[in-house]
C-alpha positions in Angstrom: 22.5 -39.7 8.0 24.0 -36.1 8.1 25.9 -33.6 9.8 24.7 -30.7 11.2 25.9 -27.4 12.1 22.7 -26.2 14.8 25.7 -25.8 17.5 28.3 -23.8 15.2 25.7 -21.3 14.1 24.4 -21.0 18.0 28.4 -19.9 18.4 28.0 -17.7 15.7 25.2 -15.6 16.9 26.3 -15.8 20.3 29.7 -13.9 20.1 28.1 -12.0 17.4 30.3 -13.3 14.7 28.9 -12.8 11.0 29.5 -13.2 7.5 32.1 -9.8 7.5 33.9 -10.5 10.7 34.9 -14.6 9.6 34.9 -14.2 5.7 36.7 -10.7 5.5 38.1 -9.4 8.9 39.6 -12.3 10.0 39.4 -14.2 6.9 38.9 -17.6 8.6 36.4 -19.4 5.8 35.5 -18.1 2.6 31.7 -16.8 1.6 31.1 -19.7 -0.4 31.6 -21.7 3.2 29.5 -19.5 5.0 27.2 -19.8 3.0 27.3 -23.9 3.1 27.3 -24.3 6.5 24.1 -22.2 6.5 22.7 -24.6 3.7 23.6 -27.3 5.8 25.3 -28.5 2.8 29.0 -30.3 3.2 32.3 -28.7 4.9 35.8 -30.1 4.4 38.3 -30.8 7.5 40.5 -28.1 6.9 37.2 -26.0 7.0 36.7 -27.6 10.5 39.8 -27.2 11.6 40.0 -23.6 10.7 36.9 -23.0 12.7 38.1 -25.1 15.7 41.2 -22.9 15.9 39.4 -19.6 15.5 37.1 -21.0 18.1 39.4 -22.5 20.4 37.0 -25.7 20.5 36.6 -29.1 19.3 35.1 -30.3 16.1 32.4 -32.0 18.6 31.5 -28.3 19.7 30.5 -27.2 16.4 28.9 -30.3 14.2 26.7 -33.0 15.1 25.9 -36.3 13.3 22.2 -36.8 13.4 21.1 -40.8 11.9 18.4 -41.2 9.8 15.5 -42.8 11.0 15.3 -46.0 9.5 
């Protein structure tokens, strides 16, 4: 099992928001974070909640559990 973040990156490039805008203009997530959710590697709920504030959306809107196929 595992989450993924295929839907918060779509948000990203779609209203053009990159590394510089989140990380240092608007200082939402740190680098290190930007850099794990394009990893795909693990975020923390404040990390979600921050995003889900800055995004005006739900956690739901931005992650999605995928099972593994046993």
């Amino acid at each position: 099992m595992s989450i993924t973040y295929n839907k918060l990156l779509k948000i990203f490039e779609e209203k053009g928001i990159t590394s510089y805008t989140i990380t240092k203009k608007d200082k939402v997530i740190g680098q290190a974070t930007w850099v794990n959710i394009h990893e795909g590697k693990h975020i923390d709920t404040r990390t979600i909640s921050a995003l889900c504030k800055y995004l005006g959306c739900q956690p739901g809107d931005i992650l999605e559990y995928v099972p593994d196929n046993k």
